[in-house]
N, C-alpha and C positions, 0 to 999 in steps of 0.2 A: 382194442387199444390202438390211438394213432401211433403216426409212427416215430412222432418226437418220445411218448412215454417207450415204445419198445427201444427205441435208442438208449434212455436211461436204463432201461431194466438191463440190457446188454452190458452198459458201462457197471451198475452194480456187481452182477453177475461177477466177470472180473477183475473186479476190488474184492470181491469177499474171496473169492479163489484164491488172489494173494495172500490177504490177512489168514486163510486157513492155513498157505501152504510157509507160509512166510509174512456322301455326294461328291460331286467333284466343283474344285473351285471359279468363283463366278457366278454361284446358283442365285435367281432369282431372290432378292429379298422380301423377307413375311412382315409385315405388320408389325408394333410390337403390342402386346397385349399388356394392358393395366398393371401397375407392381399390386402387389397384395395387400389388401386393406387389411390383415389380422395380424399383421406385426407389433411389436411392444417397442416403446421407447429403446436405443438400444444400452443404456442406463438398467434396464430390465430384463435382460437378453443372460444366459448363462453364455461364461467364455468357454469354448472348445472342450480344456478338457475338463470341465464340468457338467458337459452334454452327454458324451459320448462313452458308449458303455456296451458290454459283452453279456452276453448269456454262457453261465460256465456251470460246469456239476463237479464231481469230485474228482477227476484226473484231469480238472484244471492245472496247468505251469503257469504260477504267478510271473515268475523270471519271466515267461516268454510271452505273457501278452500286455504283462505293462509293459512292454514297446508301444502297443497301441492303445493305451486305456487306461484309468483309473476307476473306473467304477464297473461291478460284475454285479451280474443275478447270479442266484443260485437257486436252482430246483430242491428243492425239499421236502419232501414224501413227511406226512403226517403218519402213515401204516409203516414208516422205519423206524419209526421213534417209539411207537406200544405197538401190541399184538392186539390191539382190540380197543376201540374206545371204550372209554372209562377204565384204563389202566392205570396204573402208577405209573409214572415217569421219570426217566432217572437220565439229567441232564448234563453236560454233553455227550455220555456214552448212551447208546442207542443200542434197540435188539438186532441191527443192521449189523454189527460191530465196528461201526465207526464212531471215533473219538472226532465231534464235530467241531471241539478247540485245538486240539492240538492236530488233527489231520489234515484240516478244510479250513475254516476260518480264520483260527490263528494266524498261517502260515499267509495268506491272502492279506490279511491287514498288516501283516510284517512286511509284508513287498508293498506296501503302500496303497493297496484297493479300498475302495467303501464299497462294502456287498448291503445289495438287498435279498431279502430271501423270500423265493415263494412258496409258502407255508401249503402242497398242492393235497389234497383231500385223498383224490385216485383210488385205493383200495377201500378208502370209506366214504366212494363219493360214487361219480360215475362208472369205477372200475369193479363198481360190485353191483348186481343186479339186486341184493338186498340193503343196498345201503339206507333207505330210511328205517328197515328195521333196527339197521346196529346202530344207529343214533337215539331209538326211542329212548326214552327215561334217562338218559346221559347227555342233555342237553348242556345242562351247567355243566358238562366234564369242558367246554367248548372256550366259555372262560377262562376255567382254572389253567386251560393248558395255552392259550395268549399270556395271560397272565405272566404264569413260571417261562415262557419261551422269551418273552418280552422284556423279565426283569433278569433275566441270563446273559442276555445277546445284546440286549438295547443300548442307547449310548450313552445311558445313565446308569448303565451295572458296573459291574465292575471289570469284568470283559471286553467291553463297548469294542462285539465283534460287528456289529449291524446297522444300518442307521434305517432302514424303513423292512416291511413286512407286509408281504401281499396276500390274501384271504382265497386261498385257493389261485387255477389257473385259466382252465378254461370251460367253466361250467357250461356256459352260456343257457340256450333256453330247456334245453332236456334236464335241467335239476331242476327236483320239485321247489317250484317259487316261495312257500311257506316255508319248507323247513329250511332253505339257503339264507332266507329272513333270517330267520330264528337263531343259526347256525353262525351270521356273518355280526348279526348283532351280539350276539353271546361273546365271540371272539377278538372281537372290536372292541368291547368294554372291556376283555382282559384285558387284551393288550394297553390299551390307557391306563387302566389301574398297575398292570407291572411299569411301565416307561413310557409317561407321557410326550415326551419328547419324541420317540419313534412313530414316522412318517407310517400311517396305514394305506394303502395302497388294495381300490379294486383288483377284483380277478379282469380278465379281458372280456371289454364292453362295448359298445357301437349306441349309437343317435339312433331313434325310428324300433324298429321292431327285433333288433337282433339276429342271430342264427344259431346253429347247434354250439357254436363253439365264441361266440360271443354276446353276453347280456345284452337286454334294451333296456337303456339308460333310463328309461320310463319307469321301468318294470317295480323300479325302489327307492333308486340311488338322488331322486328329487325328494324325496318322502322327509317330510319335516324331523322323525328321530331318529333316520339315518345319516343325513348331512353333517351332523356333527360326529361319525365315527369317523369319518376317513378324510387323506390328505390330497388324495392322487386320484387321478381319473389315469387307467391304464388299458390301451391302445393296442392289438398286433395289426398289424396289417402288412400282406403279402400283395405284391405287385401282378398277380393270378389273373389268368385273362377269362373271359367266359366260353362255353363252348361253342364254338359254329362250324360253319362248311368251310372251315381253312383253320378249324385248332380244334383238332381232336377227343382233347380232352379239360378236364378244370386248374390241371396242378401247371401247364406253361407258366411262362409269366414273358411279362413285357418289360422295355426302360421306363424309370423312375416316372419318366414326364408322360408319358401314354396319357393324352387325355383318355384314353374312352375306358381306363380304367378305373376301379373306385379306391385305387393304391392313395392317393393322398386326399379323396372325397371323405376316407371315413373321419379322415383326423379334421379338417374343417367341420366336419358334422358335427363331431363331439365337443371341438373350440365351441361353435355357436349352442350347441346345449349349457355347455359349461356356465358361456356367458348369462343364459335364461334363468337359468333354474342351481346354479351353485356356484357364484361368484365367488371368487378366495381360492379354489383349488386349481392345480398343479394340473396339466396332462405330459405323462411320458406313453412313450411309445417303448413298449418292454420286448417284444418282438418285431421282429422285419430282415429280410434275407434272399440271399438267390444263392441255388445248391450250383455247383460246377464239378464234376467229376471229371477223370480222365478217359480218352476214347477207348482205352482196354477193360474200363466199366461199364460203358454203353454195350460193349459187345458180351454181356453178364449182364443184361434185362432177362429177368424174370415177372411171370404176374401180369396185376395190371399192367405197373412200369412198361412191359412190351408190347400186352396185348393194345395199349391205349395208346401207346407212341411216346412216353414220358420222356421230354426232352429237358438237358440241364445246360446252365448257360455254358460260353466259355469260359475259360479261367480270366480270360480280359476283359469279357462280359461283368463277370463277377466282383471284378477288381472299377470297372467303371460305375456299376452301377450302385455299388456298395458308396462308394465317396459320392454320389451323385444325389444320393439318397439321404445324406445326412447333410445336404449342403441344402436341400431344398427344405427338409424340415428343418432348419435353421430360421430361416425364413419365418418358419412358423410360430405361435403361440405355444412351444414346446419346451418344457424343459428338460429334458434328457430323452436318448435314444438306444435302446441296446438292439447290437445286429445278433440273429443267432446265425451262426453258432461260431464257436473257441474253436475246435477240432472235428475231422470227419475220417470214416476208416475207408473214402473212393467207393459208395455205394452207389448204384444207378437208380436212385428213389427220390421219389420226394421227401424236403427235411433231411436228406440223411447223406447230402453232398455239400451241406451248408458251410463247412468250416474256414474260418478265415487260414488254415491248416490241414494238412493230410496225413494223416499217420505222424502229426505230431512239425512236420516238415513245412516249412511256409508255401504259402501260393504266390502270385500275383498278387491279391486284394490282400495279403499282409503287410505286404510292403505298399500298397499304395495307401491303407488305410492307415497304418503307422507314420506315413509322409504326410497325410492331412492332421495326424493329433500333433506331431511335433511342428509340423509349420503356423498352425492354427491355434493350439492350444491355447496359449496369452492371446487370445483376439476373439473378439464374438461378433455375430453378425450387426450388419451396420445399415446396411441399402442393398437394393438392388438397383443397379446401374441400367443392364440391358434386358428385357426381358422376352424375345421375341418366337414363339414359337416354333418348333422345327426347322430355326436357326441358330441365336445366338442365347446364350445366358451369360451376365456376367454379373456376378455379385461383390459385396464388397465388406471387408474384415477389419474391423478396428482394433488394433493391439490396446491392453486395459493399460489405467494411466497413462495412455501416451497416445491423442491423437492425432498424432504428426507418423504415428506407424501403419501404414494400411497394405492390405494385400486384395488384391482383386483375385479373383477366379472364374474361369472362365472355359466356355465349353457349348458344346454343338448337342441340342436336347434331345440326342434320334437315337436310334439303332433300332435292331432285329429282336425280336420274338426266337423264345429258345429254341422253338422248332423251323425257324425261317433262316438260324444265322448262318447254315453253310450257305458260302457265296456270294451272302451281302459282303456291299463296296460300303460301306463307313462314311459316312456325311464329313464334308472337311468345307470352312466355309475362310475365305480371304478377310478377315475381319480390319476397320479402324476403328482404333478405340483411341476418340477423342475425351476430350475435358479428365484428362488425369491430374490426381494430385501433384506426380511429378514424374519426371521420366522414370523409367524402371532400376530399381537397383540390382535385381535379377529377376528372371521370367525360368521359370523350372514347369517339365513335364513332371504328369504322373509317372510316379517311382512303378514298378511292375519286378523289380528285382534289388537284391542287396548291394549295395555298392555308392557311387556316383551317380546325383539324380542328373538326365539328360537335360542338356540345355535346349532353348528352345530359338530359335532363329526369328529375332525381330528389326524391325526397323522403326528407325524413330524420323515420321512422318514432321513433325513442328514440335516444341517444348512441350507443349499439350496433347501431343498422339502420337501413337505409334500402330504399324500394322505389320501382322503376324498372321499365320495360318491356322485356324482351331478345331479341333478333331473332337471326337466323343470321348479323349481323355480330356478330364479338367485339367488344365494350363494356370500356372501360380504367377503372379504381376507384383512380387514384391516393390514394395517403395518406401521412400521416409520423403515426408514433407521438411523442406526447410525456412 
C-alpha cells in the first residue's frame, strides 16, 4: 500500500471509530528563453477559479478550504461501497457507514464546490493480490455499478453532487492491460448510460511507456473504441528529482522550474499526445504537491524516511512552490489543477506532509494559495511578458470581461532542493519592468500569514516602468488600464 492509500485507510479508520462511538542583487542577467508555443487563445484559457482545485477525502472542512478553491477531488474506494464485486449496492449509504450525501458530498456542494470523484479500484485492484480472480464472471457488474453511481451523483440526477468521475487512480502499468480494457470500458459505458453529461476522466497516465503508477497513453487510450468513453486525460506529476551523488534518494524534490526535472515535461508530453492522437480532450493535472512538516517531525524519522535522508520542503518552500506551480501550468494547455493535499497530521514522510494545513491549522501555502485564488480568480492567464531562466518570470492576468484589468506576476525561478535548503541565500534580482499597461495600482507580496498582505517597495522608473526587487516569492502588479 503507498502511502497516500495508508493515509486514507488511517483517515477511515477514524471516521468509523466516530460513527461507532458517536542571489543577491545585480546578478548577471540570463538570456530570455522563448514564451511557450502550447498556450491557447486566452478566449480559451479557464479563469483562476476555475483552474484551481484540492484533493480532499472525508474529514474535508468545506468552510475552510473554499478560502482557497471551488473545485475538490475526492477519493473514493469502490471495496467501501460492496464487500465484494458483484454485490448489491445500496446508494448513498455504503458498507463503510458512511452516508456519502448527507456526510461528504452534500455538505461540499452546499459550501459551494464541484467535486470530482475517483471511483479508486484498491481492494479490488492492485490492493489485492487476487484481484483478476474477483473480477472473473462479474465483469458487467463494472457497468451496472458506473451506471447507478452516475445516474445518483451526476449532474443530471437528481443530486447533482458531481460533475466528472475518474476510473480508478493510479493503476499504471502493473494492472493486467486486458482486463483494465475490459474493466475501464464496461465502466465507461455505465457511466454514459447513467449521465451523459458527466465528464469521464482517465486514471493517472503519462506520453511514451508509463511506470508503475502511471499508464502509457499508448497502451489504449488512442485505441479507436476507447476515444469516445472519456473526457479528460489526467496527469499527476511530482517535481521528484532523480537519484545521484548529491540526492540520496527519489522522494526529494526540487522548484517548479528545475529544468533537469520531468515535473512539467510529463504534461507537455501528454499536451503533444493529446494533440496526435485525441484531439477534443481536456488535460487536468489531478495531482501535484510538496510535503513540509515541522522540524520536531524531522527529528520523528523512522524507516526509510531516515535511513534514505527523506527531506521535506520548508513551510515557505511549500508556500512558493505551490503558487509557482499553478502559475506555470497556467501557462499551459491545462484545464484545471488540484494540489494534494487539504490537511496533514506533521508526518516526516513522503505524501504524508502535503497539507495545505496541519492538524487542521493553516501553514504558509494557505494563505499564499488562498491570496492567488482571490487575487486571480476573475482573471486567466493572458501572456507571458518575461520569461528568463534562473532569473526573472513575469507573467500576465486578464480580469474576464474587462480588459483594461490585468495583474502581472512575478518572481525569481530558483531555489533549493529539499535536502540543500538549510543555508541557501534565496535569489533576489533588482528588476525593470518596462512597457506596462500602466503604472501600478498596488504591487502586493506573497501572503505567508493571515492578516495584511505586505506591501512591496517599488519605484516608478517613466509612465511605462517601474523597478522593484523580486525574490522566489511571487510579487502581484495590480493595474487598470485607462
Amino acid at each position: 500500500m503507498n502511502q497516500k492509500n495508508k493515509l486514507f485507510a488511517n483517515i477511515f479508520l477514524c471516521l468509523t471509530g466516530l460513527i461507532i462511538s458517536c542571489a543577491a542583487p545585480g546578478a548577471k542577467q540570463r538570456p530570455e528563453t522563448p514564451a511557450l508555443t502550447d498556450t491557447l487563445p486566452v478566449t480559451a484559457k479557464p479563469l483562476f477559479r476555475d483552474f484551481m482545485g484540492i484533493n480532499g477525502h472525508v474529514t474535508f472542512k468545506p468552510a475552510l478550504y473554499g478560502q482557497v478553491c471551488r473545485l475538490v477531488r475526492s477519493y473514493h474506494n469502490i471495496d467501501w461501497d460492496v464487500k465484494a464485486v458483484g454485490d448489491t449496492f445500496s446508494i448513498p449509504v455504503t458498507i463503510n457507514h458512511i452516508n456519502w450525501k448527507e456526510g461528504v458530498y452534500g455538505p461540499w456542494k452546499a459550501a459551494g464546490f464541484e467535486t470530482d470523484i475517483c471511483l479508486q479500484f484498491l481492494g479490488f485492484g492492485l490492493g489485492s493480490p487476487r484481484y483478476r480472480q474477483l473480477w472473473k464472471g462479474h465483469e458487467q457488474w463494472a457497468y451496472d455499478y458506473g451506471k447507478a453511481m452516475a445516474a445518483y451523483y451526476g449532474p443530471s440526477g437528481q443530486e447533482k453532487l458531481s460533475t466528472s468521475f475518474e476510473i480508478d487512480n493510479e493503476p499504471g502499468n502493473r494492472f493486467d492491460p486486458a482486463l483494465f480494457k475490459i474493466l475501464f470500458t464496461k465502466m465507461a459505458q455505465g457511466i454514459r448510460a447513467g449521465d451523459p453529461a458527466l465528464k469521464i476522466v482517465t486514471p493517472a497516465v503519462a506520453a511514451g511507456m508509463g511506470d508503475d503508477y502511471a499508464m502509457g497513453l499508448d497502451r489504449m487510450y488512442g485505441d479507436q473504441t476507447i476515444l469516445p468513453l472519456y473526457d479528460v486525460i489526467n496527469i499527476h506529476t511530482y517535481a521528484t528529482m532523480e537519484k545521484s551523488a548529491t540526492n540520496p534518494n527519489t522522494w526529494n524534490r526540487s522548484f517548479p522550474e528545475d529544468t533537469s526535472l520531468q515535473y512539467l515535461k510529463v504534461i507537455d508530453e501528454a499536451i503533444a499526445w493529446r494533440n496526435r492522437e485525441a484531439g477534443g480532450k481536456q488535460i487536468w493535472i489531478t495531482e501535484f504537491g510538496y510535503d513540509a512538516c515541522t522540524p520536531e517531525a524531522m527529528k520523528r524519522r523512522k524507516d526509510w524516511a531516515l535511513k534514505l535522508d527523506w527531506q521535506g520542503a520548508s513551510d515557505l518552500q511549500q508556500a512558493q512552490y505551490l503558487v509557482r506551480s499553478f502559475l506555470v501550468f497556467a501557462t499551459r494547455d491545462v484545464q484545471r489543477a488540484y494540489l494534494y493535499f487539504y490537511n496533514d497530521e506533521d508526518e516526516a514522510s513522503f505524501h504524508a506532509a502535503s497539507g495545505l494545513t496541519r492538524n487542521f491549522r493553516p501553514k504558509m501555502s494557505f494563505w499564499a494559495v488562498k491570496q492567488l485564488y482571490q487575487t486571480l480568480g476573475g482573471y486567466r492567464f493572458h501572456r507571458i511578458v518575461k520569461k528568463q531562466e534562473g532569473e526573472l518570470y513575469v507573467f500576465e492576468f486578464e480580469k474576464d470581461h474587462d480588459p483594461n484589468s490585468l495583474v502581472w506576476v512575478a518572481w525569481s525561478p530558483t531555489g533549493a532542493s529539499t535536502h540543500q535548503k538549510n543555508n541557501y541565500q534565496p535569489h533576489v534580482t533588482n528588476a525593470v519592468l518596462d512597457s506596462l499597461p500602466s503604472l501600478p495600482v498596488k504591487v502586493a507580496a506573497m501572503a505567508t500569514a493571515d492578516g495584511v498582505t505586505p506591501a512591496v517597495d517599488w519605484k516608478k522608473k517613466d509612465k511605462h516602468s517601474i523597478t522593484l526587487a523580486v525574490g522566489e516569492s511571487p510579487v502581484y502588479i495590480i493595474m487598470h488600464k485607462k
